[in-house]
C-alpha positions as CSV (number, residue, x, y, z in Angstrom):
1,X,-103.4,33.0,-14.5
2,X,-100.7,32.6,-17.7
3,X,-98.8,29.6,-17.8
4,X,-95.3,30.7,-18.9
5,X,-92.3,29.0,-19.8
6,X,-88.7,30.6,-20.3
7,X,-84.8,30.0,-20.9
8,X,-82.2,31.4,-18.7
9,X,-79.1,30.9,-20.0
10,X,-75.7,32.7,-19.1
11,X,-71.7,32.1,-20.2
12,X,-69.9,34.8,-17.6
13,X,-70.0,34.4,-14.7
14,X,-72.5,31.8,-15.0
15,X,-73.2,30.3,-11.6
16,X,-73.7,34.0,-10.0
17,X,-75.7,35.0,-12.7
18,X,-77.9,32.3,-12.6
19,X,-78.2,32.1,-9.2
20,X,-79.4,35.5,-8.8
21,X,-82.1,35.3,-11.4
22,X,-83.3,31.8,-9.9
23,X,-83.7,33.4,-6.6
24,X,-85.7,36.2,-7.7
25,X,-87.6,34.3,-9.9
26,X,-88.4,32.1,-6.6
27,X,-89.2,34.8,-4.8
28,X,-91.8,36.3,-7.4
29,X,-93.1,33.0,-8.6
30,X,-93.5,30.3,-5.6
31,X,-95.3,27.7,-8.2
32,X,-92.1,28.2,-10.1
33,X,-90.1,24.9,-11.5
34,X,-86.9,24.3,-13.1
35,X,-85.1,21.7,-15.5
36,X,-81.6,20.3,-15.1
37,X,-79.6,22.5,-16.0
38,X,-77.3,22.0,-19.2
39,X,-74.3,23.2,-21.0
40,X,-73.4,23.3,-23.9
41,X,-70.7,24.8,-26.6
42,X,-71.7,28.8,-27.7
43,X,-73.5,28.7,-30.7
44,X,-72.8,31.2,-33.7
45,X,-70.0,32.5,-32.1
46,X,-66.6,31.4,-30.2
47,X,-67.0,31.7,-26.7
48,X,-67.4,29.9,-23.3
49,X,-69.6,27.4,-22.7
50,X,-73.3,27.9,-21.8
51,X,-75.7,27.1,-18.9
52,X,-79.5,27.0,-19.9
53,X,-82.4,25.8,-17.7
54,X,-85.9,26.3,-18.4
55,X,-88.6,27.5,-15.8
56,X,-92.2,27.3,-15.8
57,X,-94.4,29.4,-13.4
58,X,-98.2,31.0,-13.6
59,X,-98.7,34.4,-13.8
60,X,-101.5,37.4,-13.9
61,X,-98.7,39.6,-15.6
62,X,-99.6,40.7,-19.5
63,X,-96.7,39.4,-21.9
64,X,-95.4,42.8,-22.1
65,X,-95.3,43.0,-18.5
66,X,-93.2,40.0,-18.0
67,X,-90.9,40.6,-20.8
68,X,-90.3,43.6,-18.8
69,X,-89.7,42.0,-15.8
70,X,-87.7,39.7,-17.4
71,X,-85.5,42.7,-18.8
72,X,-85.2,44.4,-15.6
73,X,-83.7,40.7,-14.3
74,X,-81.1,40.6,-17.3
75,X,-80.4,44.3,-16.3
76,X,-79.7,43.6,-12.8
77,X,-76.7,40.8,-13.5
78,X,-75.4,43.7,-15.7
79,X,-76.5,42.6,-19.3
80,X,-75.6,44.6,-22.2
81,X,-77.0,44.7,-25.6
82,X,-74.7,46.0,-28.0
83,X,-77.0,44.8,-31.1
84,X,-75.1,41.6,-31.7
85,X,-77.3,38.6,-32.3
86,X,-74.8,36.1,-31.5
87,X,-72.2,37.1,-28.2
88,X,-71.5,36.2,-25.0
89,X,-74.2,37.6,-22.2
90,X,-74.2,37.7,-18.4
91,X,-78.1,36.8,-18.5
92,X,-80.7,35.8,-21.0
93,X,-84.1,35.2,-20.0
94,X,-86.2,34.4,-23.0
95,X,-90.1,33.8,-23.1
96,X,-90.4,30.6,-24.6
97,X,-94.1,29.8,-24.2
98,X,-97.0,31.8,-22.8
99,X,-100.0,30.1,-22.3
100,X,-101.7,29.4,-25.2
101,X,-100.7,32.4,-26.9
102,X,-99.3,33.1,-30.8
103,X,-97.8,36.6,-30.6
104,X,-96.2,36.3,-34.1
105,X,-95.5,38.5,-36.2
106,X,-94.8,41.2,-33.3
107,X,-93.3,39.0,-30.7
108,X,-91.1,35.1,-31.0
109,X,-94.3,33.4,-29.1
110,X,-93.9,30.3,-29.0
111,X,-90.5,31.2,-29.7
112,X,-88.6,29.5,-32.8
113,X,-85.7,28.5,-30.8
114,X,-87.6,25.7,-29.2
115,X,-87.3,23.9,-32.2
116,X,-84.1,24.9,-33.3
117,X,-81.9,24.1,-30.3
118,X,-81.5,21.2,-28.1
119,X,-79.9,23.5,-25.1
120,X,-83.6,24.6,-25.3
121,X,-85.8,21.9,-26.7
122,X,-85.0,19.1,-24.1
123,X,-84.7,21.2,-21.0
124,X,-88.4,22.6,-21.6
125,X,-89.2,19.1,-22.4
126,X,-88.3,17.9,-18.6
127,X,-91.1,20.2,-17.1
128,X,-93.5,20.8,-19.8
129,X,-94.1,17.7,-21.8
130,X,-97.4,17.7,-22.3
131,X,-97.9,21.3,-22.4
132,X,-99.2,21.5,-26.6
133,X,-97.5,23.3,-28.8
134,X,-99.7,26.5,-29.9
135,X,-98.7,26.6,-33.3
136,X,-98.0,23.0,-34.2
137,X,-100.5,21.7,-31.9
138,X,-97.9,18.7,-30.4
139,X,-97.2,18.1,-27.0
140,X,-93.4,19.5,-26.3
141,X,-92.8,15.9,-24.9
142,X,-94.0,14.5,-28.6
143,X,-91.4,17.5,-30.2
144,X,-88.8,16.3,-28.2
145,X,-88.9,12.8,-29.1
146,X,-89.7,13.3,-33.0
147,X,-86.9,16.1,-32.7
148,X,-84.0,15.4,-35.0
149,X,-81.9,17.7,-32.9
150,X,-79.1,15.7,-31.2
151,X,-78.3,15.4,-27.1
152,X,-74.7,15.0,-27.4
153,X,-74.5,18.5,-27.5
154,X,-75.8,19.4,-24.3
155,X,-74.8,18.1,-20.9
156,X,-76.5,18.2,-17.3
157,X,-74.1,21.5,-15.5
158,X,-74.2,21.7,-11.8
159,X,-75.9,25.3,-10.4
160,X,-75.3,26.0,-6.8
161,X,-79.3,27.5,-6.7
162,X,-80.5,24.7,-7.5
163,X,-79.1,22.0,-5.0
């Protein structure tokens, strides 16, 4: 069994969206946990506000498995990827952690973004803080105190799913 850890995040339709991928997930994974959910501005484009949670859960699936599963998720709340980095998206599920693993060059694991944003820095933080860092060999709890990334971005959203 991998331990994994992802973001889902969402800005149409957000409480749908999210619901329906919490419920699978739940369903699929029944060790499976979640943060508070937050929201926060769009970032690198104008649009509405984000939700992002993170989940952890153990799996047997291979990485390109669950990115696959993870896909087929995104798919089913009607995402579309028009090649644009930066836009607004029905779904997101990325994989943020898994296990122990580095899967750089060829794949973002552990991805960058859990350093670089504080919509997914401090939610991970709430479930897996002392979970180590592959790469930099830190606890996420120790990354999310020395983190230079500020809170006031970010504030705790309210998820039907999750209540």
């Amino acid at each position: 069994m991998t331990q994994v850890f992802v973001d889902i995040g969402s800005n149409i339709d957000r409480d749908h969206n999210i619901s329906a991928c919490v419920l699978q997930l739940r369903e699929d994974f029944p060790d499976i946990v979640f943060s508070t959910p937050y929201e926060s501005k769009s970032e690198g484009f104008e649009g509405d506000d984000f939700i992002n949670l993170s989940a952890g859960f153990s799996t047997t699936l291979s990485y390109l498995e669950l990115r696959s599963y993870l896909k087929q998720l995104e798919e089913r709340q009607k995402r579309t990827r028009d090649g644009i980095k930066f836009a607004s998206r029905t779904l997101d599920v990325d994989i943020l952690l898994f296990g122990d693993e580095i899967l750089k060059p060829d794949w973002d694991v552990p991805r960058a973004e859990v350093l670089k944003y504080p919509f997914v820095l401090f939610p991970l933080a709430e479930i897996a803080a002392s979970v180590v860092h592959p790469e930099l060999q830190k606890t996420i709890g120790q990354l999310a105190l020395e983190s230079k990334l500020s809170r006031r971005g970010i504030w705790p959203a309210h998820l039907t799913c999750l209540k």
